[in-house]
MMTF fields as JSON, N, C-alpha, C and O atoms, coordinates in Angstrom:
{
  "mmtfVersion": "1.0.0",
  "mmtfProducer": "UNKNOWN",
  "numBonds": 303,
  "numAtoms": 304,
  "numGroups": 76,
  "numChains": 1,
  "numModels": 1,
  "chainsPerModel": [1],
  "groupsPerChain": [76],
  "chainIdList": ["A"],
  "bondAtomList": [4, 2, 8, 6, 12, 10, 16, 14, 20, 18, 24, 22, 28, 26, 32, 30, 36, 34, 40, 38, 44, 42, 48, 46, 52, 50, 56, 54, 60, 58, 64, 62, 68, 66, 72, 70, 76, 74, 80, 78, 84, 82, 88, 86, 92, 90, 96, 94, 100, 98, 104, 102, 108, 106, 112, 110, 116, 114, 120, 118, 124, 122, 128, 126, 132, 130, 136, 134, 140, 138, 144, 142, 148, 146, 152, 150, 156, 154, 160, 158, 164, 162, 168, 166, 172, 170, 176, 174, 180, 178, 184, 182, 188, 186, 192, 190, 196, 194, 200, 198, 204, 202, 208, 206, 212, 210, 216, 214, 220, 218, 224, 222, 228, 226, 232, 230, 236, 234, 240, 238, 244, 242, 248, 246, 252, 250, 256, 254, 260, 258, 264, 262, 268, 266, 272, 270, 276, 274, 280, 278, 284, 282, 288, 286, 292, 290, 296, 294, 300, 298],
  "bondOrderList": [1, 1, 1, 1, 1, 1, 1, 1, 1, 1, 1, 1, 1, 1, 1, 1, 1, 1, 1, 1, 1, 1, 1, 1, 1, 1, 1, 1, 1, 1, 1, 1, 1, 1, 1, 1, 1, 1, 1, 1, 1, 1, 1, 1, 1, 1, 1, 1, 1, 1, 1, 1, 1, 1, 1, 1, 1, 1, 1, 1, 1, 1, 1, 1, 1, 1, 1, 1, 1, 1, 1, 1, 1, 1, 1],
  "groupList": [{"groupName": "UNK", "atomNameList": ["N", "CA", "C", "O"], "elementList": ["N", "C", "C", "O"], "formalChargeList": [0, 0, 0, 0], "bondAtomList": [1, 0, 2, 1, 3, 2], "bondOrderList": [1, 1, 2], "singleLetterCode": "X", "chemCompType": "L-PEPTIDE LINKING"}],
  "groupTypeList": [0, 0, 0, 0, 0, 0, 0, 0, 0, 0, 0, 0, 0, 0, 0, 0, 0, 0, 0, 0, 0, 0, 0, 0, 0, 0, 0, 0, 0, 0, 0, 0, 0, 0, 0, 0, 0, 0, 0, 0, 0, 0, 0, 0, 0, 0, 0, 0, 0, 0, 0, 0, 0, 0, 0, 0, 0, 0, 0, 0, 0, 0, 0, 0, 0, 0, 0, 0, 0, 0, 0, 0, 0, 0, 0, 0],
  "groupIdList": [1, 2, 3, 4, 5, 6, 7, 8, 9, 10, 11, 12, 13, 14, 15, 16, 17, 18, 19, 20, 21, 22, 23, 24, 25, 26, 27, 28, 29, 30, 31, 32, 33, 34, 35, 36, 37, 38, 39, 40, 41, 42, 43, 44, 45, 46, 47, 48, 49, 50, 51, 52, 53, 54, 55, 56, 57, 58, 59, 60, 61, 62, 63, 64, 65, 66, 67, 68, 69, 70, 71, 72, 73, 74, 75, 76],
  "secStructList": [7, 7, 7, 3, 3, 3, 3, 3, 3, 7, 7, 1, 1, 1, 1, 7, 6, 6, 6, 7, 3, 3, 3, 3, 3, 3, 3, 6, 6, 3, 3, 3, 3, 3, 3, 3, 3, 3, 6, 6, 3, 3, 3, 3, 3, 3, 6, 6, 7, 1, 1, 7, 7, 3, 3, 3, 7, 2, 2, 2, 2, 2, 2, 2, 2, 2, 1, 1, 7, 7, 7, 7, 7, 7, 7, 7],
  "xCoordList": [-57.27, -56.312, -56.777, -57.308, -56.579, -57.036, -56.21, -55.111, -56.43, -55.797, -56.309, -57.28, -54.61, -54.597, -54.274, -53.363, -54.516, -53.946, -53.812, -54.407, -52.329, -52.321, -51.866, -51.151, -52.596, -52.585, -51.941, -52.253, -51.145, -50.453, -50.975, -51.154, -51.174, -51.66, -50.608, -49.729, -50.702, -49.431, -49.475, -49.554, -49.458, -49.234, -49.145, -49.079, -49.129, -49.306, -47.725, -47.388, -46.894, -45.857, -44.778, -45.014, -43.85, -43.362, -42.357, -42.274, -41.627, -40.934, -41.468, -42.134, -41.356, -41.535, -42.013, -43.219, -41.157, -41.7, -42.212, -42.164, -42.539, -43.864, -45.172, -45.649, -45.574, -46.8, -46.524, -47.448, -45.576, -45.272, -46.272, -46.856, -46.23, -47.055, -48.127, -47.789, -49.164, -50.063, -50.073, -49.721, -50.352, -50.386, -51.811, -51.908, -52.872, -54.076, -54.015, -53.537, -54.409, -54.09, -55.734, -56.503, -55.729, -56.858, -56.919, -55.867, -58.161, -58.003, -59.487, -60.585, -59.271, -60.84, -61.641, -62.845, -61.01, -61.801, -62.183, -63.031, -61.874, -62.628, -60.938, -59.913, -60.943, -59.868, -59.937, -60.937, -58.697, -58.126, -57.433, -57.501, -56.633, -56.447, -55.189, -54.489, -55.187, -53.772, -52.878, -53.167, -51.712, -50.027, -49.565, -49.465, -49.321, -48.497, -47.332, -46.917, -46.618, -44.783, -44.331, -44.283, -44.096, -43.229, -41.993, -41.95, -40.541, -39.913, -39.129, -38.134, -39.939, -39.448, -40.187, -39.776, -40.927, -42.015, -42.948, -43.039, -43.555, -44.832, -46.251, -46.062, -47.312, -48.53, -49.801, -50.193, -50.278, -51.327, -52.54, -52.833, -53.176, -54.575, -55.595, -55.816, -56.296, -57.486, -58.911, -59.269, -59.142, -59.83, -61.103, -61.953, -61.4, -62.096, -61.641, -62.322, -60.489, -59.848, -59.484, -59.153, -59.686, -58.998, -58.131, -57.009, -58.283, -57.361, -56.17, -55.044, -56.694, -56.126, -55.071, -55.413, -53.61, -52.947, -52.148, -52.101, -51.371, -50.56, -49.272, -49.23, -47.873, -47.262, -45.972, -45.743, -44.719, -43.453, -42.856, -43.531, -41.074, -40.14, -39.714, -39.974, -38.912, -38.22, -36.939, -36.682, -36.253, -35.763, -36.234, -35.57, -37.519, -38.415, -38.466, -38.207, -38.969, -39.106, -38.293, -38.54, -36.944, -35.901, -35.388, -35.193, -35.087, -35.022, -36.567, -36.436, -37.591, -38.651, -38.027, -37.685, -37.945, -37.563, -36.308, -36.203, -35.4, -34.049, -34.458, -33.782, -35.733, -35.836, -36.564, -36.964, -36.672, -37.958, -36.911, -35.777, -37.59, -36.493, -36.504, -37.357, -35.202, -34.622, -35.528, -36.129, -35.414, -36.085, -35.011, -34.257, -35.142, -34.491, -35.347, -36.244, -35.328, -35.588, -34.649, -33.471, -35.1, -34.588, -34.724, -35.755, -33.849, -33.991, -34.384, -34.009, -35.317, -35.903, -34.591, -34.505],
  "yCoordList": [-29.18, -28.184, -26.8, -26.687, -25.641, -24.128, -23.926, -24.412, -23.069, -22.479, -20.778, -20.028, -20.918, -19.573, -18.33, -18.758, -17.177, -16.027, -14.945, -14.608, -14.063, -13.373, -12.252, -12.505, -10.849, -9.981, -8.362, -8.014, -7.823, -6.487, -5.036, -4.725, -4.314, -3.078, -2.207, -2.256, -1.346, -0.511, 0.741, 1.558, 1.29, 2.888, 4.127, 4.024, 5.079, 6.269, 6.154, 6.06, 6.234, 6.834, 5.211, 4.372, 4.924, 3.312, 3.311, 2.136, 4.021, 3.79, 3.697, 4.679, 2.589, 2.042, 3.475, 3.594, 4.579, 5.452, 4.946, 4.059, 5.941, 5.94, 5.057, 4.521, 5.009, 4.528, 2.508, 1.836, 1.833, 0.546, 0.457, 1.265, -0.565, -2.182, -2.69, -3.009, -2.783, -3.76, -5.28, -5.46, -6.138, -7.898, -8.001, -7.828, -8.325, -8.907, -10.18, -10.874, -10.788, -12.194, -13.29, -13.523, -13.786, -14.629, -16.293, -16.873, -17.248, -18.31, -18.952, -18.704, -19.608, -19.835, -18.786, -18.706, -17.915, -16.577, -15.955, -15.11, -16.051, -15.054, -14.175, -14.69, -13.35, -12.59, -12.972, -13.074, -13.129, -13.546, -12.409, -12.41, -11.248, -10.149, -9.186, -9.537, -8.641, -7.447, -7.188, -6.865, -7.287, -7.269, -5.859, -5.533, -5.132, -3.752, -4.029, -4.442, -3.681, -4.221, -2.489, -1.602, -2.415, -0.495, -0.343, -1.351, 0.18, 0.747, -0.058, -0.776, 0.369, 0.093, -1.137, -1.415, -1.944, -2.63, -3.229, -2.91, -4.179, -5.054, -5.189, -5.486, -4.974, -4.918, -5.969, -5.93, -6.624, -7.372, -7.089, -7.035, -6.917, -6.745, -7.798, -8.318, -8.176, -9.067, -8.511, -7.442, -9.473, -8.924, -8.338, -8.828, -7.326, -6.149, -5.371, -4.61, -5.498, -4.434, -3.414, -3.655, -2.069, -0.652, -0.304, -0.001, -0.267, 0.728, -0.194, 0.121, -1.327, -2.484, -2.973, -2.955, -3.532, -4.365, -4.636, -3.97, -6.277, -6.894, -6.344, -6.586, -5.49, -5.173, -5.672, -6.054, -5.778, -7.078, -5.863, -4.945, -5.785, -5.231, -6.015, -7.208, -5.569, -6.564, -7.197, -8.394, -6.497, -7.291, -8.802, -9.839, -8.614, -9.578, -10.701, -11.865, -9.993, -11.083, -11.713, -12.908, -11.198, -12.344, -13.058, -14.261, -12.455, -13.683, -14.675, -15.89, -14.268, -15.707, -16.73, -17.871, -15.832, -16.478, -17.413, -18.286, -17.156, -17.888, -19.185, -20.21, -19.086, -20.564, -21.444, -22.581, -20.886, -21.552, -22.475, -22.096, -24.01, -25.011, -24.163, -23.385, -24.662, -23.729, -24.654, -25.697, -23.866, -24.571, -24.414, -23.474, -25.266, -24.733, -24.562, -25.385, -22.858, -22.332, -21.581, -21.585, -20.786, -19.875, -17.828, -17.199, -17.398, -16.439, -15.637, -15.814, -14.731, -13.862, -12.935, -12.096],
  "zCoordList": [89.052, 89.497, 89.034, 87.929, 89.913, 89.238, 88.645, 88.912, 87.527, 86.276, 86.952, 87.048, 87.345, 87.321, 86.358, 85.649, 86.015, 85.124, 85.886, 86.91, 84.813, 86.055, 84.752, 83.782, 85.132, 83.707, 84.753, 85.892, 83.922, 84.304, 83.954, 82.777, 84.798, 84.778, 84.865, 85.726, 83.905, 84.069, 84.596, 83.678, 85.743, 85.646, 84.97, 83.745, 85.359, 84.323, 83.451, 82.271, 85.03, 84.024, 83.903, 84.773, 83.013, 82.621, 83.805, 84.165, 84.504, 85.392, 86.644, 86.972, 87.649, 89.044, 89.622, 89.84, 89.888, 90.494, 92.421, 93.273, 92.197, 93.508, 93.518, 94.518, 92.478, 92.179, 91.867, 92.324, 91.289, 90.957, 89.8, 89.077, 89.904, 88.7, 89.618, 90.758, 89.316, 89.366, 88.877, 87.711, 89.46, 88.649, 89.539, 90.754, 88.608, 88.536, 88.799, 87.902, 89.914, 90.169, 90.232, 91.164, 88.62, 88.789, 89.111, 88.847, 89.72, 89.515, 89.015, 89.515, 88.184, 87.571, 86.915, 87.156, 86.041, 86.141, 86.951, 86.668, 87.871, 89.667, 89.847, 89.401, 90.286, 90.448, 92.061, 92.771, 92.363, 93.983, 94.808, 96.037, 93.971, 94.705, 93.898, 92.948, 94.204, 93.142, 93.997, 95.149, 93.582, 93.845, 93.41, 92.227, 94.345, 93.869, 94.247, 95.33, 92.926, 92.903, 93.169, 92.317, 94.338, 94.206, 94.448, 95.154, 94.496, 94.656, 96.214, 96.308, 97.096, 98.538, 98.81, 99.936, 98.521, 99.097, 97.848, 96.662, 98.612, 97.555, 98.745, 99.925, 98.298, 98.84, 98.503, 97.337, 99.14, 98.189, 98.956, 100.151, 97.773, 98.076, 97.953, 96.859, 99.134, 98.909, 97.363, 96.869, 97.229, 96.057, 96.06, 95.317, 96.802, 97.426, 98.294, 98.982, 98.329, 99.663, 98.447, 97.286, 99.208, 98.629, 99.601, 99.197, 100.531, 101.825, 102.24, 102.623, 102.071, 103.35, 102.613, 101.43, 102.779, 101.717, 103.172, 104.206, 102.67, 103.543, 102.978, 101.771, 103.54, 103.081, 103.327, 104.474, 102.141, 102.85, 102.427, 101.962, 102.625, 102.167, 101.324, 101.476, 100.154, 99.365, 100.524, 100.398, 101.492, 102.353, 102.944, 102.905, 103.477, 103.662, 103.028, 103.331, 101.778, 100.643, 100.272, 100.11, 99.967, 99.94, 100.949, 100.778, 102.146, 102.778, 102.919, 102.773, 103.122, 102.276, 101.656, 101.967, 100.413, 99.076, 98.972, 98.11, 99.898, 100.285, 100.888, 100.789, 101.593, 102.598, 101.655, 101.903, 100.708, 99.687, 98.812, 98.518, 98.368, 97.967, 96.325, 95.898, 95.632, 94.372, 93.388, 93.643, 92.089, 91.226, 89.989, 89.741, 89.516, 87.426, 86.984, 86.806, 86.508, 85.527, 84.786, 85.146, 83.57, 83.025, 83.348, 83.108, 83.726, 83.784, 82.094, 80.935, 82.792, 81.377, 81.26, 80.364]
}
């Protein structure tokens, strides 16, 4: 099974802003692509794309996330 890691880049300034969060998304040590978490929207980048990102609304995303079966966990 891949063992994935997944490590956070933070922006200049600590609040979401304009700019978001970065999440470094690795599997096997090979990096697979970066997640910009922003404000209006989330972007992912293939792991050589600069220009290019697939982009969702958080609208989007939750309804996704709604069709997706529930899990137990703990909220942080």
């Amino acid at each position: 099974m891949a063992a994935f890691k997944t490590t956070v880049g933070f922006v200049e300034e600590p609040e979401l802003g304009n700019k978001g969060v970065v999440f470094t998304v690795n599997k096997d040590d090979d990096i697979v692509g970066h997640l910009m978490v922003g404000k209006a929207s989330l972007h992912w980048f293939e792991k050589n794309a600069k220009n290019k990102a697939n982009k969702v609304t958080w609208d989007t995303l939750i309804e996704f996330l709604k069709t997706q079966p529930a899990a137990t966990v703990s909220r942080p």
